[in-house]
NUTIZA-272250 format. One line per field, with one value per residue (C-alpha): residue in one letter; x, y, z. Coordinates in steps of 0.5 Angstrom, whole numbers, always signed. Each point is the difference from the previous one (the first is absolute). Last residue first. Example, Ala and Ser with C-alpha at 12.3 -4.5 7.8 and 13.67 -1.06 7.14 Angstrom:
! residues 2
dose = c(S, A)
u = c(+27, -2)
v = c(-2, -7)
w = c(+14, +2)
This chain:
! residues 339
dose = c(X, X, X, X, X, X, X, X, X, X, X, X, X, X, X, X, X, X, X, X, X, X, X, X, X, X, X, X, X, X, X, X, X, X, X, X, X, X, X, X, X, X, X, X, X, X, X, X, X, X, X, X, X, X, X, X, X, X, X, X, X, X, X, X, X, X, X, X, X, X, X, X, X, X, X, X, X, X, X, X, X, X, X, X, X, X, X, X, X, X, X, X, X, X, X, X, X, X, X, X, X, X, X, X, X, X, X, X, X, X, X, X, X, X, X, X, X, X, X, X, X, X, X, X, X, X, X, X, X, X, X, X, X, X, X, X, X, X, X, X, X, X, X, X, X, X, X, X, X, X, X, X, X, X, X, X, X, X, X, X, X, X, X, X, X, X, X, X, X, X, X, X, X, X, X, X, X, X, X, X, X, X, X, X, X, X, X, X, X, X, X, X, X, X, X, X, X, X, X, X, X, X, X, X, X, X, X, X, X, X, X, X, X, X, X, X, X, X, X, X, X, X, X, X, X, X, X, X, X, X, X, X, X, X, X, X, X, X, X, X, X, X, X, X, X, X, X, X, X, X, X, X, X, X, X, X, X, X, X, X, X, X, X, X, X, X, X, X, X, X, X, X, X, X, X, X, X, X, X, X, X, X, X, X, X, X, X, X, X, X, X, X, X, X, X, X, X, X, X, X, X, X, X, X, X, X, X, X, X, X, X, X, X, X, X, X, X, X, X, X, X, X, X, X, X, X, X, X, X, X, X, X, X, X, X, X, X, X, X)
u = c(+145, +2, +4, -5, -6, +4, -4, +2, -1, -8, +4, +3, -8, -5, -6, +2, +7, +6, +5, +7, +2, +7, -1, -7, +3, +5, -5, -4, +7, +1, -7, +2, +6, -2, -5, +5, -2, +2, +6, +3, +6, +0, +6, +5, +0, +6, +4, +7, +2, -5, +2, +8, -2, -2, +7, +4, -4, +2, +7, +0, -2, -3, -6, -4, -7, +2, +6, -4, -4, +6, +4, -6, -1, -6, -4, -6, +2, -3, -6, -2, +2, -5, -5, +1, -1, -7, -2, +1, -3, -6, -1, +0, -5, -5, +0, -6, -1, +7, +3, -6, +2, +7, +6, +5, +6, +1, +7, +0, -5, +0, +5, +3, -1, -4, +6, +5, +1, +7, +4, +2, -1, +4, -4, -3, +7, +2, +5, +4, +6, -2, +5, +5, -1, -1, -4, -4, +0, -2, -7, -2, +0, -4, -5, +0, +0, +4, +3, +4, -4, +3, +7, +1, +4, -6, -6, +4, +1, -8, -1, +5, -1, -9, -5, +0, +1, -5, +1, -3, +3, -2, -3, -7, -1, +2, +7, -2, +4, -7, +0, +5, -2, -7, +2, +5, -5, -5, +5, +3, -8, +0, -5, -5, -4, +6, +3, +5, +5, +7, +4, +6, +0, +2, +1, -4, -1, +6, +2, -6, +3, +7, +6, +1, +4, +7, -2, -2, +6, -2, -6, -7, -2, -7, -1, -6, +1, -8, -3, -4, -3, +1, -3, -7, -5, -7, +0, -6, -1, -6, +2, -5, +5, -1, +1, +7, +1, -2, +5, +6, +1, +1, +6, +0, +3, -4, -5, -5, +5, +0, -8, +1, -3, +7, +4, -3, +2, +8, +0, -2, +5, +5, +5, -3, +3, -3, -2, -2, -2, -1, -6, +1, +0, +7, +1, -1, +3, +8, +3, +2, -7, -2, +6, -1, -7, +3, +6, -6, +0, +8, +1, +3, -1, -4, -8, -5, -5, -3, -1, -3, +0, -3, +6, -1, -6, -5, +6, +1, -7, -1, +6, -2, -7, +2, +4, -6, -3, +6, +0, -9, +2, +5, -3, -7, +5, +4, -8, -2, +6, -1, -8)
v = c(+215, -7, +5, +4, -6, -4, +0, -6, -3, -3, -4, -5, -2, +2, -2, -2, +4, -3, -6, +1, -8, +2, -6, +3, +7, -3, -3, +6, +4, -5, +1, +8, -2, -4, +6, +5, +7, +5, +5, +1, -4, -2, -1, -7, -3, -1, -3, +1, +7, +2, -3, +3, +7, +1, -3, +4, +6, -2, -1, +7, +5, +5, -3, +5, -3, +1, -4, -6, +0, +1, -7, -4, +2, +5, -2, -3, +6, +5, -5, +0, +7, +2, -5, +3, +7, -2, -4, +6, +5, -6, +0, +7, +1, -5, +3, -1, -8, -2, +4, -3, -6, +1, -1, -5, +0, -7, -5, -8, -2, -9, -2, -6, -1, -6, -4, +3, -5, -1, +4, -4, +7, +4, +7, -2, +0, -4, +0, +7, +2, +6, +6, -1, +6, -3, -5, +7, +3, -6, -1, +8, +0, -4, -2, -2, -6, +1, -4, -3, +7, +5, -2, +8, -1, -4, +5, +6, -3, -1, +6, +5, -3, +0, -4, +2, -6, -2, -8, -5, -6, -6, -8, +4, +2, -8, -3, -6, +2, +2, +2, +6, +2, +1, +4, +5, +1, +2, +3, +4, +3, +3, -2, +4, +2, +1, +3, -1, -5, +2, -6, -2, -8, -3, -6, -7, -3, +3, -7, -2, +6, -3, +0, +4, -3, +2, +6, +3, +4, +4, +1, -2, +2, -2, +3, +3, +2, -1, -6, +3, +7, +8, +7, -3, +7, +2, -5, +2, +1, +0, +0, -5, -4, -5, +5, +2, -8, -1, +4, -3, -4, +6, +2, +7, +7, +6, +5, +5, +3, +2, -2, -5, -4, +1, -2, -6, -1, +2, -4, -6, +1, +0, +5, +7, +3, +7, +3, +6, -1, +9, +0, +3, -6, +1, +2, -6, -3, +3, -7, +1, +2, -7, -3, -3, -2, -4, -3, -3, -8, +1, +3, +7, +3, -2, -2, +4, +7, +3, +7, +3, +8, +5, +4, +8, +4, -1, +2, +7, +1, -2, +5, +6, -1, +0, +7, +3, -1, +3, +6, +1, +0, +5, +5, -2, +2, +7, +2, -2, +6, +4, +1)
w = c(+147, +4, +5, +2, +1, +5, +6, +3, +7, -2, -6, +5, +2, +5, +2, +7, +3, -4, +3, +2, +2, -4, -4, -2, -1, -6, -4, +0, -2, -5, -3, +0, -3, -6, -1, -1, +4, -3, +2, -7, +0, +6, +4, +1, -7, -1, +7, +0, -3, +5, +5, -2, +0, +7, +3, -5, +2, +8, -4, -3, +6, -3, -1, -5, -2, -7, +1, +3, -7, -5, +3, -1, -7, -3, -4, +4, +7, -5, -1, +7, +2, -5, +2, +8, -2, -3, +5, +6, -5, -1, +7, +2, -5, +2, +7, +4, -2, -1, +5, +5, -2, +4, -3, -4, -5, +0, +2, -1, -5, +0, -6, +4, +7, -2, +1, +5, +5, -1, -4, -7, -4, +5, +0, +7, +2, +6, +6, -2, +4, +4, +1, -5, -3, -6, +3, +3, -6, -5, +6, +0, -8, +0, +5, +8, +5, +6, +4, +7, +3, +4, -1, +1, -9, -1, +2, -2, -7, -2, +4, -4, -6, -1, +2, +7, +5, +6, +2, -1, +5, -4, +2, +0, -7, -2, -2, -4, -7, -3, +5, +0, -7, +2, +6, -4, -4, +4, +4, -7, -2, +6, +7, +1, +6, +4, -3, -7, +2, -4, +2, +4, +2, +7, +0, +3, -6, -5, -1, -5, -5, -1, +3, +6, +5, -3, -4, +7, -1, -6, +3, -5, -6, -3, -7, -4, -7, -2, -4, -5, +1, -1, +1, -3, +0, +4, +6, +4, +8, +4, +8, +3, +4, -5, -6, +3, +0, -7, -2, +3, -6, -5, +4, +0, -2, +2, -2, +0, +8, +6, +2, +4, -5, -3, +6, +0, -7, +2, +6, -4, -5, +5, +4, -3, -5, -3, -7, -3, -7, -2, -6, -7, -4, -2, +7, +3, -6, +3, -2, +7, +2, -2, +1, +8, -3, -6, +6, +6, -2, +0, +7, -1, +6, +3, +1, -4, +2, -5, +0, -7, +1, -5, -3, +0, -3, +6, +5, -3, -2, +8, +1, -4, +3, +7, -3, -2, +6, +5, -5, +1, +7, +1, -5, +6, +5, -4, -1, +7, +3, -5, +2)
């Protein structure tokens, strides 16, 4: 008897305490995971300075962010199940919905013309003059998988023929949207270029490991027209969040919006501080495309008309067409930020 009375204490006490934990985990921070390429690349900066605003936990809920090597990636991985959201090329979308992977476009991240630039060897200076002569080279680039190209080859192979280089006249090769893949890839003479953002591509010329052979920022760049006010980056994830999970939704909406207005009173210089680069010259490096392109975040996440309209223009000349019976609208579930 004192045996199975000391026993039955012992069991009551182990469920008193999972009621204690599960209390416990229940009163704690809920978990938003979204999934962006980086660190800090330009598009991706309001969700990077959301937990360090400390607006997840203003709203009481805990923004766990992880970067994956490119936007592609990290939607992929949001299907998968490891994330709500993730940061993303509007223009990939339409392939996701292809494949049969439903995806919405729930708020704008930025848009115009994207800070995107082609740098080459420094020894290759020589021989390489202009985008027609890099037929035949070797390109480093963020591919995405195999049933998705990234949104910077579709746009790097649109700029390229427009310059009479086809998708088959250059070696692609694999290279992770980020500094250390960008600079390995030069610096081994794997590739004869890489084609990267802001603020990778400053940081690279600086460094002088890659000399800049063109910049889609130049106004005169060649090739560029109809590129101009296209949606870049979108805070994206699968409809399934959308129609299952409207709270996680509006959460992650409203984090967003309240970085997007602090970011459009803040100077450049303010901003990159806030996401506390220690090292002073890769903060120079991120401040100094901000400083040069206004206009380059959202101020509020919605979706312009104009843009939306540039986008379809842009998906035409890219060759990316929409599944039958759907229009560009059918990507976007922007219902949170237009409130």
């Amino acid at each position: 008897m004192q045996r199975r009375t000391v026993l039955r204490s012992l069991a009551v006490s182990a469920l008193l305490a999972g009621v204690k934990v599960n209390a416990a985990e229940q009163a704690g921070p809920k978990v938003i995971r979204v999934n962006i390429p980086g660190p800090h690349l330009l598009p991706f900066i309001p969700i990077e300075l959301i937990p360090k605003l400390g607006i997840d936990q203003a709203l009481g809920v805990q923004l766990a962010i992880r970067y994956l090597p490119s936007g592609i990636l990290a939607l992929e991985d949001a299907l998968a199940g490891n994330a709500q959201f993730a940061g993303v090329a509007f223009t990939t979308l339409p392939t996701f919905i292809a494949k049969g992977k439903p995806v919405s476009a729930i708020a704008v991240l930025s848009s115009g013309v994207p800070p995107y630039s082609i740098l080459i060897r420094p020894d290759l200076a020589g021989s390489l003059r202009s985008l027609k002569d890099l037929k035949g080279r070797s390109i480093g680039i963020p591919m995405g998988s195999v049933t998705s190209k990234t949104y910077l080859q579709v746009m790097l192979e649109l700029w390229l023929a427009n310059h009479g280089v086809r998708s088959n006249e250059v070696r692609w090769v694999q290279t992770n949207q980020n500094l250390a893949g960008m600079q390995g890839s030069l610096v081994s003479g794997m590739v004869d270029a890489v084609f990267c953002e802001e603020p990778l591509a400053g940081t690279l010329v600086r460094k002088k490991i890659g000399l800049r052979l063109a910049s889609l920022s130049d106004q005169d760049a060649p090739g560029r027209a109809g590129w101009t006010n296209h949606i870049r980056a979108v805070l994206a994830c699968p409809r399934d969040i959308v129609e299952r999970q409207p709270q996680q939704v509006e959460r992650m909406t409203s984090m967003l919006k309240r970085s997007l207005r602090w970011m459009q009173l803040k100077k450049p210089d303010e901003i990159v501080a806030k996401l506390g680069v220690e090292d002073a010259e890769l903060s120079q490096d991120l401040a100094n495309p901000i400083k040069r392109i206004p206009n380059l975040f959202s101020p509020d996440g919605r979706f312009k008309a104009a843009e939306v309209e540039a986008s379809t223009q842009f998906l035409a000349e890219t060759g990316t067409s929409l599944p039958a019976g759907m229009n560009i609208r059918g990507l976007i579930a922007d219902k949170w930020v237009d409130r």
